[in-house]
C-alpha positions as CSV (number, residue, x, y, z in Angstrom):
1,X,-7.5,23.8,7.7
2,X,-4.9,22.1,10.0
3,X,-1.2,22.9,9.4
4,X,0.9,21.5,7.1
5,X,2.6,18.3,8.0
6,X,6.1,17.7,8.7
7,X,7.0,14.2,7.6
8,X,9.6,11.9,7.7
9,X,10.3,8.8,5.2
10,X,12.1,6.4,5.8
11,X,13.8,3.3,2.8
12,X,14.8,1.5,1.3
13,X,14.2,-2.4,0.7
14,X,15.1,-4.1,-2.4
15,X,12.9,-2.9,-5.9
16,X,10.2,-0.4,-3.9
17,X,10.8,3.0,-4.9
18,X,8.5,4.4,-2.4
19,X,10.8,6.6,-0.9
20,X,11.2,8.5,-4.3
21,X,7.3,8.6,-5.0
22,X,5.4,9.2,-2.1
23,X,7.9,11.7,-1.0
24,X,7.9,13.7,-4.5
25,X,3.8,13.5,-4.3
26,X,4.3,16.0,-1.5
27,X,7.4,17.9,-2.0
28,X,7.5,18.4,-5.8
29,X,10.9,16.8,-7.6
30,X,14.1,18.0,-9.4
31,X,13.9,16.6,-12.7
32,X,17.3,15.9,-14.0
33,X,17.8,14.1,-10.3
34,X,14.5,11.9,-10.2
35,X,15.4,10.6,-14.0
36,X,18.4,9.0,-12.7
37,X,16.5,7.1,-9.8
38,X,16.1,3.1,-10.3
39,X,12.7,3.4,-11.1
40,X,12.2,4.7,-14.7
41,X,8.2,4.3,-14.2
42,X,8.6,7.1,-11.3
43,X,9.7,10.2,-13.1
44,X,7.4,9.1,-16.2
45,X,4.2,9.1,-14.0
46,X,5.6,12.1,-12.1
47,X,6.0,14.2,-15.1
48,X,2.6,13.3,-17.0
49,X,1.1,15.7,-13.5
50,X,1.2,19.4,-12.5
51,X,2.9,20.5,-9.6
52,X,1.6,21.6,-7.4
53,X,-1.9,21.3,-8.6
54,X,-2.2,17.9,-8.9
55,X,0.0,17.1,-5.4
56,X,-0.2,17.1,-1.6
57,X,1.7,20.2,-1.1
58,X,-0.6,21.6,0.3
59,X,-1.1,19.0,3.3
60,X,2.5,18.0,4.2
61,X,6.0,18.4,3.2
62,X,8.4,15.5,3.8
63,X,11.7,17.4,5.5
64,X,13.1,14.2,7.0
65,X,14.5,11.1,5.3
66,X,16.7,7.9,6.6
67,X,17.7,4.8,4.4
68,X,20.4,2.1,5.5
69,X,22.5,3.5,3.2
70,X,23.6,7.6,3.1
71,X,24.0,7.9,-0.6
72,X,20.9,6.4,-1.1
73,X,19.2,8.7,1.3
74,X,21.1,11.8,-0.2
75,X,20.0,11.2,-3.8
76,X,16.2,10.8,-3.1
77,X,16.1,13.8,-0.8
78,X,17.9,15.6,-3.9
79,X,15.5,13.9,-6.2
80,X,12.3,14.8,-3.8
81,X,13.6,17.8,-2.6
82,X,14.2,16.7,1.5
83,X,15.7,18.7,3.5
84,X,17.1,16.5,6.5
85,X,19.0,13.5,5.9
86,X,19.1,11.6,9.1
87,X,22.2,9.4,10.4
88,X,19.7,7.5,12.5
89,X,16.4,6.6,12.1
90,X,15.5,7.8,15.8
91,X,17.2,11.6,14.9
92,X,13.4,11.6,13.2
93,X,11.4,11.1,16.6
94,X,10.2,14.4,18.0
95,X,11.0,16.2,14.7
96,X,8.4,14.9,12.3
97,X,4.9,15.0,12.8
98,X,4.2,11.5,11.2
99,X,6.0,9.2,9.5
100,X,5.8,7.0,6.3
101,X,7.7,4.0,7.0
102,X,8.1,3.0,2.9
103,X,9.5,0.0,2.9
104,X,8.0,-3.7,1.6
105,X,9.9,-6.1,3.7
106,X,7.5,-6.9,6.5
107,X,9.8,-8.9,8.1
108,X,11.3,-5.6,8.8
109,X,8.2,-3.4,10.1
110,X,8.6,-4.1,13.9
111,X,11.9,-2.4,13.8
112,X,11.3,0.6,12.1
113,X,8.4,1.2,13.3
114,X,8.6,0.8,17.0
115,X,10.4,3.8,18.0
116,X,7.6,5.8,16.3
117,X,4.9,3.8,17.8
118,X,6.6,4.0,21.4
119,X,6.7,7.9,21.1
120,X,3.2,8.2,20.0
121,X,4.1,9.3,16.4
122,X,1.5,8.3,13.9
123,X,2.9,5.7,10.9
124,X,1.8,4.6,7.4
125,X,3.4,1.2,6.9
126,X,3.7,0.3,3.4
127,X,2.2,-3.0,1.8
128,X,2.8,-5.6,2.9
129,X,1.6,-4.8,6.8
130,X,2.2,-8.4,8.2
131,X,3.3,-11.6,6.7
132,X,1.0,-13.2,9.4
133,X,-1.4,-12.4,12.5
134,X,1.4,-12.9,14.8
135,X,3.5,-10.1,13.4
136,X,0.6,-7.9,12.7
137,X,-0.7,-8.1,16.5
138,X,2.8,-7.4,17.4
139,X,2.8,-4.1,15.5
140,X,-0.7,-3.5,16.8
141,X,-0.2,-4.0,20.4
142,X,2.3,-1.3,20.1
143,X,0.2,1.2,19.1
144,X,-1.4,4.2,21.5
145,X,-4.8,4.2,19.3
146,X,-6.6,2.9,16.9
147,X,-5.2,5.2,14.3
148,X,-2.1,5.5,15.2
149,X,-0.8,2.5,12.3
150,X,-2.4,3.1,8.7
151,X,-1.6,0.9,6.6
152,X,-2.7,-0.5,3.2
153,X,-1.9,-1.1,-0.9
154,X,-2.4,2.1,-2.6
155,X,-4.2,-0.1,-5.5
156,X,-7.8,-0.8,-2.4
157,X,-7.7,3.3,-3.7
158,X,-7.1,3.2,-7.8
159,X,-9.7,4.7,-9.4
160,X,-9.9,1.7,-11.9
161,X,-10.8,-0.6,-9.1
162,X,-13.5,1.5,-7.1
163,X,-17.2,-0.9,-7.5
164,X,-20.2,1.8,-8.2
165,X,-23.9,0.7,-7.8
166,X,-24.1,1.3,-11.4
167,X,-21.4,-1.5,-11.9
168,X,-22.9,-3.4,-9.7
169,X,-26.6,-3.2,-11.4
170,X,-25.4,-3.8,-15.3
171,X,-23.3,-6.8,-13.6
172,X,-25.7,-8.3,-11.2
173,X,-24.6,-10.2,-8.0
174,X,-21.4,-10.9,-8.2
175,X,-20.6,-15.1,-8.0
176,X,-17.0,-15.2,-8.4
177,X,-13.7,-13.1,-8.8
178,X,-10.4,-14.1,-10.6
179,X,-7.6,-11.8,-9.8
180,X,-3.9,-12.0,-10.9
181,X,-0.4,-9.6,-10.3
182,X,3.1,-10.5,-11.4
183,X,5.9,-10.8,-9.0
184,X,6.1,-12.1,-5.4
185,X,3.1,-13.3,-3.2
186,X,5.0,-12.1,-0.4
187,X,4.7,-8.6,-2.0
188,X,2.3,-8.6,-4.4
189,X,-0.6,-10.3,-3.4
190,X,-1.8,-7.5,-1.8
191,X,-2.5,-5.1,-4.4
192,X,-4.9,-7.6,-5.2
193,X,-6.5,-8.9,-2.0
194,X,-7.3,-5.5,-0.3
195,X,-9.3,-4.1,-3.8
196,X,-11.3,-7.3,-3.9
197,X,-12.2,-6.8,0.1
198,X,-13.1,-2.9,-0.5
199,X,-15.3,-4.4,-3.3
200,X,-17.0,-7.0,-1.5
201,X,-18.6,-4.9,1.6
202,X,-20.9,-7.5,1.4
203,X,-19.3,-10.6,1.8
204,X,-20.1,-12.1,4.5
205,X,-17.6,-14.1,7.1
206,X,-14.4,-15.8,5.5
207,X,-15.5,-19.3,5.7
208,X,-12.1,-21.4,3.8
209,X,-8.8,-20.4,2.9
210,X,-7.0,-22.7,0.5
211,X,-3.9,-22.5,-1.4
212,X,-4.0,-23.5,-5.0
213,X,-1.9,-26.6,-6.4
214,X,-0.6,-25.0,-8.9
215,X,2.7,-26.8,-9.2
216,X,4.6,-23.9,-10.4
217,X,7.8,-22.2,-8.5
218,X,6.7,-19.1,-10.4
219,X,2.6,-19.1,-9.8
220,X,1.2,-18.7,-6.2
221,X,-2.4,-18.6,-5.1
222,X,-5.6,-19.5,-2.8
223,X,-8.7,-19.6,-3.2
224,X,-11.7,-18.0,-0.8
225,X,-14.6,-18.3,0.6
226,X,-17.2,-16.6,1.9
227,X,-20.3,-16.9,4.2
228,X,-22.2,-14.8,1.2
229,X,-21.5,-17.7,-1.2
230,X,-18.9,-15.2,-3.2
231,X,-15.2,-17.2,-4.1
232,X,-12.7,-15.3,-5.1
233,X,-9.2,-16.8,-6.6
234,X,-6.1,-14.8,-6.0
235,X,-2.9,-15.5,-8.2
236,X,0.7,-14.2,-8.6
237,X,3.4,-14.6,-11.1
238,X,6.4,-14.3,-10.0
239,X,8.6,-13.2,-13.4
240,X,5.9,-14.4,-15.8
241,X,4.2,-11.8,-17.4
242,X,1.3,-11.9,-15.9
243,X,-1.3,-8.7,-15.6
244,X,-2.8,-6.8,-12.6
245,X,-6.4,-7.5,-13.2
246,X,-9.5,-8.2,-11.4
247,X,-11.9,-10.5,-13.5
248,X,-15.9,-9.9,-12.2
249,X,-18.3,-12.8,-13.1
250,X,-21.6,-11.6,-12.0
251,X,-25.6,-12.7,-12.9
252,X,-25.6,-11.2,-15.7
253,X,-22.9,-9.7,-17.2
254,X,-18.8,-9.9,-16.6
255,X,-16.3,-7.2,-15.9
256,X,-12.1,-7.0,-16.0
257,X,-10.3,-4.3,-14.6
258,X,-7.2,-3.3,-15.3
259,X,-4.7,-1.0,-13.2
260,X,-2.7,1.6,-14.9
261,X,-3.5,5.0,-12.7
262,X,0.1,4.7,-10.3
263,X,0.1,8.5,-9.2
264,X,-3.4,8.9,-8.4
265,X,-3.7,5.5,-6.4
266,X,-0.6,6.8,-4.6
267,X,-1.8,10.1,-3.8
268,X,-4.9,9.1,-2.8
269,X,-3.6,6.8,-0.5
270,X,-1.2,9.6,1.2
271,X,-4.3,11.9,1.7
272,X,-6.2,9.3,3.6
273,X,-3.1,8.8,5.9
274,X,-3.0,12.8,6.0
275,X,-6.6,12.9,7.1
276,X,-6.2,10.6,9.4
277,X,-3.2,12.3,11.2
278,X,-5.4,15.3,11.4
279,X,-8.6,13.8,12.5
280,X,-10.6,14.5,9.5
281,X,-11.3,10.6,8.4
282,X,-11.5,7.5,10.3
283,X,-9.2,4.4,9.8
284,X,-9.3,1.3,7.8
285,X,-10.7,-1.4,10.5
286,X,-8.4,-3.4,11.6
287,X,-10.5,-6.6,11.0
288,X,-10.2,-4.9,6.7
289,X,-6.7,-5.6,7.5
290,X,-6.4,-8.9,9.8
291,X,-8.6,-10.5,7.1
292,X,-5.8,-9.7,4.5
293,X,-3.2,-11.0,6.4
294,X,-5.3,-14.1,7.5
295,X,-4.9,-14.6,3.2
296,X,-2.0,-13.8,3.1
297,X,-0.5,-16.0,5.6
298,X,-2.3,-19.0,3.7
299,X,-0.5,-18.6,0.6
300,X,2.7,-18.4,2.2
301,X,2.6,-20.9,4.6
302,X,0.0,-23.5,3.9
């Protein structure tokens, strides 16, 4: 088994609490610290699991964190037990062995993450990875190899989400997917678009990209197409209360999924990218990701 990983984390854009999860599903967390975080869901799924049975402590430990702001960056490393806090994000280069760039402003990625790609140091770049091709080819032409950037929404990964060939027999072929999330597109959209993809291997070429009237400031959507014949609509909600669901219409029979599973989509997600780092598992393709961008851009800017 390799080593254990020394990683660095670095925050913190408006409502993620990445920095407090993904680093506690490798370090462990102080209780009484974590409950005061600004994310009540992230001690309540943290506490339903064992440590350290049910984490990654056994593949990495985060030792390193940076935010834009030091009291920020001193409560989560109390909160996730981190050992560094870092004046400067570039204090990290050389000292971590990877990093987790967990932040959700995309127009922000370039700038973290370019003194990490310029040294070589592999990154995990939280959801959203580019707002459009231009700025995801940016990050990609900085990178040394292939799998240097991973990248992805932790939900492509939830258990609830994952299409078996039992599904896909008592369902038939599938015609036609419906899929909704509250909040931003910008954000959002994601943790619906890459679970669809990872279900559809199938799918054929992306043929039309359309954005939905849907005459709403709060609603947002497209609608796709593929070379298969398979359309899928993609919605998002804004501050209605909409749910995170995936609606199936097959030949025969219809399906809705529902997320709930946070931790374990999370965790799963972190191992992949620790694999990866160690050369035990291959990358998500690229094209996996430029076709979720290529989405994604169309319901932003169309």
């Amino acid at each position: 088994m390799a080593n254990k990983l020394k990683l660095g984390v670095i925050g913190m854009s408006e409502g993620n609490g990445h920095p407090y999860s993904w680093s506690a599903i490798f370090n462990g967390f102080e209780k009484e610290v974590m409950e005061n975080c600004p994310f009540p869901v992230i001690p309540e799924y943290l506490g339903k699991e064992v440590f350290p049975d049910n984490y990654l402590n056994h593949l990495a430990e985060v030792t390193h964190i940076w935010t834009q702001d030091r009291d920020i960056s001193e409560h989560i490393a109390k909160a996730a037990l981190i050992k560094t806090v870092c004046d400067s994000l570039t204090d990290m280069v050389g000292s971590v062995d990877a990093v987790l760039l967990a932040r959700d402003d995309a127009e922000n990625h370039y700038e973290y993450a370019k003194p990490f790609l310029d040294a070589g140091t592999p990154i995990y770049i939280d959801k959203p990875f580019a707002l459009n091709l231009r700025d995801a080819n940016r990050l990609w032409n900085l990178a040394k190899t292939e799998e240097q950037i991973f990248t992805c929404s932790a939900l492509q990964f939830a258990h609830e989400f994952q299409w078996s060939k039992i599904e896909s027999e008592k369902i038939g072929d599938i015609k036609a997917i419906w899929a909704t999330v509250p909040k931003s597109w910008e954000k959002y959209a994601v943790h619906i678009i890459e679970p669809v993809l990872k279900m559809l291997p199938e799918r054929g070429v992306l043929m039309e990209v359309r954005k939905l009237p849907v005459g709403s400031n709060e609603l947002r959507g497209v609608q796709v197409r593929w070379s298969s014949g398979i359309i899928a609509q993609f919605q998002t909600g804004g501050n209605l209360p909409l749910p995170l669901s995936i609606n199936i219409q097959g030949t025969i029979s219809y399906r809705e999924l529902m997320f709930s599973d946070t931790f374990y989509a999370f965790k799963t997600a972190l191992n992949r990218f620790v694999d990866i780092v160690n050369g035990e598992k291959k990358n998500i393709p690229r094209a996996f990701t430029r076709e979720m961008v290529t989405i994604l851009e169309v319901g932003i800017y169309a």
